[in-house]
Backbone as CSV, one residue per row, in Angstrom:
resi,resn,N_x,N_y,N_z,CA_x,CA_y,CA_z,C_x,C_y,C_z
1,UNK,0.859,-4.806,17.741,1.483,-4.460,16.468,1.519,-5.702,15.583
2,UNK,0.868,-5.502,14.561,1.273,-6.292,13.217,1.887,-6.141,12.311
3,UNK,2.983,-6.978,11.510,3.950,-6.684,10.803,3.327,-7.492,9.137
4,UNK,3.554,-6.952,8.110,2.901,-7.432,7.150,4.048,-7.194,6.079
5,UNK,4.369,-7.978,5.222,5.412,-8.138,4.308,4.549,-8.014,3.168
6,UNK,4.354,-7.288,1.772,4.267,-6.742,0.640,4.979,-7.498,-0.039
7,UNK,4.608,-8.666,-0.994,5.318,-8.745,-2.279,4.629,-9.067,-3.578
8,UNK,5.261,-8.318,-4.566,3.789,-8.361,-5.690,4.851,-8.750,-6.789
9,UNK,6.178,-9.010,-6.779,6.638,-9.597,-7.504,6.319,-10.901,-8.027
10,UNK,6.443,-11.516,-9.274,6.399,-12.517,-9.575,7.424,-13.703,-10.002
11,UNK,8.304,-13.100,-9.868,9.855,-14.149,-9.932,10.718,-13.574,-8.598
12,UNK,11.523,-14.458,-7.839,12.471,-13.995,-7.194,13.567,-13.345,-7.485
13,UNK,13.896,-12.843,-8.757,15.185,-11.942,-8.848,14.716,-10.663,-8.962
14,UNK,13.574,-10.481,-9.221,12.616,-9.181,-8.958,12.860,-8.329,-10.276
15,UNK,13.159,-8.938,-11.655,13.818,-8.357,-12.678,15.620,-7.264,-12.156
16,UNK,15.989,-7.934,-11.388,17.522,-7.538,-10.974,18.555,-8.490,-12.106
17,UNK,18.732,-7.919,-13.012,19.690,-8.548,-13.887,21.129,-9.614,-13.627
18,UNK,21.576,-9.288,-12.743,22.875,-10.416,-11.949,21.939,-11.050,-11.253
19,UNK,20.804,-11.620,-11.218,20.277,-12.067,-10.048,19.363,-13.002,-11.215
20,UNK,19.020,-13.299,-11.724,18.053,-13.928,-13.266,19.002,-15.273,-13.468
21,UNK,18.399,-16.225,-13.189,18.743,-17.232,-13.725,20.361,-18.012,-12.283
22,UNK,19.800,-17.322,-11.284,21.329,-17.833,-10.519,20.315,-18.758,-9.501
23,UNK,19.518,-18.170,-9.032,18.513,-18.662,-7.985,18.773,-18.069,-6.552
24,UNK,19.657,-16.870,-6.539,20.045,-15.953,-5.697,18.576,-15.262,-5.425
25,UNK,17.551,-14.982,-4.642,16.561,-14.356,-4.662,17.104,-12.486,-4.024
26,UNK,15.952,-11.597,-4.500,15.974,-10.598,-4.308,15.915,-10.422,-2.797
27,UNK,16.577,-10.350,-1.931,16.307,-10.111,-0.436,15.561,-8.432,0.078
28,UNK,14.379,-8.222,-0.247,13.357,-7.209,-0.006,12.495,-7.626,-0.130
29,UNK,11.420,-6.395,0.254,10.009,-6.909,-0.177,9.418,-5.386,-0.991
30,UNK,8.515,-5.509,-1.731,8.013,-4.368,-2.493,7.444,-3.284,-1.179
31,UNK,7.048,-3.502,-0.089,6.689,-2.777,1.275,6.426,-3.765,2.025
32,UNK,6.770,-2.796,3.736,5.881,-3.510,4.645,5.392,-2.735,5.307
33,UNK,4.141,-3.402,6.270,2.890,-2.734,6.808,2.968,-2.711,8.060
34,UNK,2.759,-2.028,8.656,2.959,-2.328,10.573,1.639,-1.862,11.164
35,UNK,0.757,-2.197,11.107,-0.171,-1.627,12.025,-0.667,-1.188,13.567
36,UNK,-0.966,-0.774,13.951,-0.803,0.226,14.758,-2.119,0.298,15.626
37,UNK,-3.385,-0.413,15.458,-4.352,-0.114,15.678,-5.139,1.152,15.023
38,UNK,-5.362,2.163,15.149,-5.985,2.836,14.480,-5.388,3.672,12.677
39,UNK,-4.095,3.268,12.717,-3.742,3.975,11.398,-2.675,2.134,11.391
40,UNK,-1.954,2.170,10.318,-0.866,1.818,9.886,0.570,2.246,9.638
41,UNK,1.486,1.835,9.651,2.532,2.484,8.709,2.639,1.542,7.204
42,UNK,3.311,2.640,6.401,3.516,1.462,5.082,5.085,2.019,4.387
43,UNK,5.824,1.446,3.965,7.176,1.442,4.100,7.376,0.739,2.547
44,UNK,6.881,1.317,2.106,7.425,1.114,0.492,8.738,1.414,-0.905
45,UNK,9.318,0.259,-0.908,10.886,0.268,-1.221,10.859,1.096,-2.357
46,UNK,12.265,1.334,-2.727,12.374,2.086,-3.681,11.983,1.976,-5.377
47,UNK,11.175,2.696,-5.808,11.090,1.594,-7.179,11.674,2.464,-8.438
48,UNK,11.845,2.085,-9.590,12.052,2.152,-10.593,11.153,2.207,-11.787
49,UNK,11.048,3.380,-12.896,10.209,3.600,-13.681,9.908,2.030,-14.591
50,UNK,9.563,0.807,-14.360,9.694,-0.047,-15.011,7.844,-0.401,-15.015
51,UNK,7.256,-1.475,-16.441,6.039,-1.752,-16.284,6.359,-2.860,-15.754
52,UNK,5.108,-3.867,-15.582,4.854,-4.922,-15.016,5.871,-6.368,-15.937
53,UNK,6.181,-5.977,-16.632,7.198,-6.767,-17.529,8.938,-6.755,-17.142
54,UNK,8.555,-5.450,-16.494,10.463,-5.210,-16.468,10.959,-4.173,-17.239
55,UNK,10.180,-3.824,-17.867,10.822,-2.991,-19.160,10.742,-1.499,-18.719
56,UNK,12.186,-0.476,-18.823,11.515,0.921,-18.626,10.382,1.368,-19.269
57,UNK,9.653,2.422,-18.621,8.495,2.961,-19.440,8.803,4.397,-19.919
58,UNK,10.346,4.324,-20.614,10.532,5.413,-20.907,11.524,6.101,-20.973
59,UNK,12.439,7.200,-21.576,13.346,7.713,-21.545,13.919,8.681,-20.787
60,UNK,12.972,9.694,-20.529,12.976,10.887,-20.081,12.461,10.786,-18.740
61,UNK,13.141,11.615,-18.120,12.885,11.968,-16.311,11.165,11.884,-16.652
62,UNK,10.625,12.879,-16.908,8.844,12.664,-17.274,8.356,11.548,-17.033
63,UNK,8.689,10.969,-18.005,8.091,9.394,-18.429,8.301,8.318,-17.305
64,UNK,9.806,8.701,-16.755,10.498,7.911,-15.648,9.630,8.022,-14.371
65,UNK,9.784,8.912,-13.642,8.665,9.608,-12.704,7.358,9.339,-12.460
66,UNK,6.648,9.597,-13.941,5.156,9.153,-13.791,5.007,7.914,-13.473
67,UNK,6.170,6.864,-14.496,5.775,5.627,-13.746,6.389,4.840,-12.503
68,UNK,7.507,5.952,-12.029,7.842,5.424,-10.029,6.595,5.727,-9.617
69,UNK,6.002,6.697,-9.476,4.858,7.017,-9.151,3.543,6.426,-9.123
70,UNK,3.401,5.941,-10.466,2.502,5.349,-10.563,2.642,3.913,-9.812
71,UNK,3.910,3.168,-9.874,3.796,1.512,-9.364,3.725,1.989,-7.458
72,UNK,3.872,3.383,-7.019,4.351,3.476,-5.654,2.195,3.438,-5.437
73,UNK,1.544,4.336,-6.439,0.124,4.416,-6.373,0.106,2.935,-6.203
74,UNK,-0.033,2.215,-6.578,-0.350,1.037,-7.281,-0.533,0.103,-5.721
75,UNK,0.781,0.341,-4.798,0.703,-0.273,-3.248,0.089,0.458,-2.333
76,UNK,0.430,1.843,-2.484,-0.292,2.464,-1.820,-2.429,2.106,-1.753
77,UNK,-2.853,2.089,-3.149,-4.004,1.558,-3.433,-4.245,0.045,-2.491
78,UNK,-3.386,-0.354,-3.194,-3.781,-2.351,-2.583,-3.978,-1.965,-1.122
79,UNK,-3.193,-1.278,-0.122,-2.875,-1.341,0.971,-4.014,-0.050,1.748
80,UNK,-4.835,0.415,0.802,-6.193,1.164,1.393,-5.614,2.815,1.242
81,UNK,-4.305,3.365,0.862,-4.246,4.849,0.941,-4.286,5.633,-0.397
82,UNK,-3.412,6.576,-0.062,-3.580,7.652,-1.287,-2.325,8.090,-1.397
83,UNK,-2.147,8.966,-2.371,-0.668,9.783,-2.243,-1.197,11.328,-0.673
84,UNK,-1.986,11.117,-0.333,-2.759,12.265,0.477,-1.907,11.762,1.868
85,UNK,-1.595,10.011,1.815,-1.053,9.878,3.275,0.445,9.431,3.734
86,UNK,1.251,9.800,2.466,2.726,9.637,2.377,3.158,10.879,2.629
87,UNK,3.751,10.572,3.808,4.800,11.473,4.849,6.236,11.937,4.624
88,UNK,6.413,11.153,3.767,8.302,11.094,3.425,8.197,10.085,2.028
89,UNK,9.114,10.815,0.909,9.874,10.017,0.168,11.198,10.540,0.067
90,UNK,11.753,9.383,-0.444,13.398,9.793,-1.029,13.708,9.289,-2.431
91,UNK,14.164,10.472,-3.188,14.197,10.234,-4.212,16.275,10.444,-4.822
92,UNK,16.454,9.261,-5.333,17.430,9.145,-6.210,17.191,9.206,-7.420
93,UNK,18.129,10.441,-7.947,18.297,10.801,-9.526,19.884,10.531,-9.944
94,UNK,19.735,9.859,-11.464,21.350,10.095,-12.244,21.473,11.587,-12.771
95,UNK,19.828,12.499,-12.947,20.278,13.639,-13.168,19.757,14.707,-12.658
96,UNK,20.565,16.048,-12.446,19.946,16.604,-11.034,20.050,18.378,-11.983
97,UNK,20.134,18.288,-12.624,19.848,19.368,-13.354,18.771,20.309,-13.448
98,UNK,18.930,21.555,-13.704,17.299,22.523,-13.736,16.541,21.481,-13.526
99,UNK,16.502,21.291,-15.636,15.477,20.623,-16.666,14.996,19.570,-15.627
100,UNK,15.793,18.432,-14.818,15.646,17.245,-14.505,14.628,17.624,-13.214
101,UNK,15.094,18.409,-12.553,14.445,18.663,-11.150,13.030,19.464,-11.320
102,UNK,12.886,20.343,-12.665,11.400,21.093,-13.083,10.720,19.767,-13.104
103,UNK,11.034,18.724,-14.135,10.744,18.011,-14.244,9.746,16.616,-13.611
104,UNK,11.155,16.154,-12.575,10.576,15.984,-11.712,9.020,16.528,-11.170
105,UNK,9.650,17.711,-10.344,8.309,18.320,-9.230,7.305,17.920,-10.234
106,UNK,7.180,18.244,-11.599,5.669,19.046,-12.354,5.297,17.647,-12.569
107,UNK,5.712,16.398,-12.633,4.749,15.059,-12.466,4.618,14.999,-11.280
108,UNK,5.456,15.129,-9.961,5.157,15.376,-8.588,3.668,15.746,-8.423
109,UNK,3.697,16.867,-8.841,2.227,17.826,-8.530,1.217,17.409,-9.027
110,UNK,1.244,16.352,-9.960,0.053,16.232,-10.524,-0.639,15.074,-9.367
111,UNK,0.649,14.301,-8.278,-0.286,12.763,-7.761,-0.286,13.466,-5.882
112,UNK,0.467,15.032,-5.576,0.533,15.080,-4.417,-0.428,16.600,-4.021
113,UNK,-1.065,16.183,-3.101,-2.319,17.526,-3.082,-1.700,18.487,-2.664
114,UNK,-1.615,19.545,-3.573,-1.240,21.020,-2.924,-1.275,21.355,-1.426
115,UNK,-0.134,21.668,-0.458,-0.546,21.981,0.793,-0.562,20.933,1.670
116,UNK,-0.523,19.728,1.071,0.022,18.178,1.906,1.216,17.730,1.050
117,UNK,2.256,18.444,0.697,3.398,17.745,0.644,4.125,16.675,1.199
118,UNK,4.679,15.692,0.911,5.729,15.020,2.027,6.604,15.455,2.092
119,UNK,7.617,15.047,3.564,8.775,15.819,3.251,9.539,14.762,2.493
120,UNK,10.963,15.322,1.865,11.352,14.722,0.840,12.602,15.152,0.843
121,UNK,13.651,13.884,0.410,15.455,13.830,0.200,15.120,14.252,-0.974
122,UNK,16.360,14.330,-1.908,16.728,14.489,-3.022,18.205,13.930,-3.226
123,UNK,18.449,13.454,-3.581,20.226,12.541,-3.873,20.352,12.563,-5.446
124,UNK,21.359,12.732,-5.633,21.850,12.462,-6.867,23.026,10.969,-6.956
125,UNK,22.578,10.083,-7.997,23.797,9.421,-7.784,24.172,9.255,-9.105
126,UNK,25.033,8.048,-8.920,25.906,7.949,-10.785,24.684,7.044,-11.258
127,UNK,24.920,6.086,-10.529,23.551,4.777,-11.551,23.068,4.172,-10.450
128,UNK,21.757,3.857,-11.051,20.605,2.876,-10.323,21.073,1.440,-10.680
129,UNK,20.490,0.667,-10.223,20.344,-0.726,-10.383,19.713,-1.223,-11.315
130,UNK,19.127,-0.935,-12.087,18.710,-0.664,-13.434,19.312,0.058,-14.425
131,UNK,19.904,-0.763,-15.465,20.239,0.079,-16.326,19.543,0.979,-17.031
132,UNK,19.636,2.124,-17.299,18.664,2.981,-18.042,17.816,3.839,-17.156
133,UNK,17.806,3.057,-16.158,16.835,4.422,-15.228,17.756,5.148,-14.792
134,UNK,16.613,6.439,-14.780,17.126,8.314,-14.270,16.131,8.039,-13.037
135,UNK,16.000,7.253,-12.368,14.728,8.213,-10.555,14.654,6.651,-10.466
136,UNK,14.524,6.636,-9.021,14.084,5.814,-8.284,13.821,6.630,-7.012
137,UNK,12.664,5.764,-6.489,11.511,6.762,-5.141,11.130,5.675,-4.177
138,UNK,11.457,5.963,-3.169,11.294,5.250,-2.109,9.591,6.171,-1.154
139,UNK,8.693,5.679,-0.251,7.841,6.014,0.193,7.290,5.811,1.633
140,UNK,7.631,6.442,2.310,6.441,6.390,3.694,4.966,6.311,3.432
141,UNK,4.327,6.212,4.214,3.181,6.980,4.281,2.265,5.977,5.740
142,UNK,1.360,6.756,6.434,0.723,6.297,7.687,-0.692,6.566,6.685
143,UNK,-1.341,5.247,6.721,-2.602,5.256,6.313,-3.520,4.458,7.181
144,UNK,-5.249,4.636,6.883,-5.834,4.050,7.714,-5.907,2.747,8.187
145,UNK,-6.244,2.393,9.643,-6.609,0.759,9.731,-7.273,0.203,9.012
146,UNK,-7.136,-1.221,8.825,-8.441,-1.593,8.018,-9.371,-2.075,8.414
């Protein structure tokens, strides 16, 4: 077994606002990898609709979503998989409403193949760690060796 630590951050407070400018570092890593010999595991933390700057990409659950999604693609890629080989996520919302949860799924569906679902939490809480974000998504997934 090999253990592989993920970090694609570029400052240690990881854009965590109480944490900027103290020299307190973010104690995580963006994922880690365990390999296994013929597959891997990959264990990718929870993220937040934010771009590569820090900045939300957006207001609305929609907008929010596409881009957890997209930065969760983003490791999943570096690390050789797909959304085809994530087994489990958990997802925290500030809003859990119809609108919020249609919502949700229908950017869902567009990155997870019909008929390979993961299984999946759903939580509602008051606030993220980010101000302004509605979703944060945490990710399994067993992908190939390399």
């Amino acid at each position: 077994m090999k253990r592989t630590v993920i970090n694609l951050a570029k400052e240690k407070s990881r854009g965590i606002d109480a944490l900027k400018g103290t020299g307190v570092p973010a104690v995580f890593s963006d994922a880690v990898r365990i390999d296994l010999g013929e597959c891997a595991l990959l264990f990718i933390s929870g993220v937040v609709g934010t771009d590569e700057s820090g900045t939300l990409v957006g207001r609305t659950m929609k907008e929010q979503t596409r881009g957890v999604l997209e930065r969760i693609k983003a490791v999943l890629e570096r690390e050789g998989g797909t959304f085809d080989h994530v087994v489990r996520v958990r997802v925290y919302a500030t809003q859990v409403d119809q609108a919020s949860i249609r919502d949700i799924h229908e950017v869902r569906a567009g990155y997870f193949t019909a008929g390979n679902y993961p299984a999946s939490t759903l939580v509602r809480v008051d606030q993220l760690i980010r101000d302004g974000a509605l979703i944060e998504i945490d990710a399994d997934a067993v992908i190939p060796a390399r």
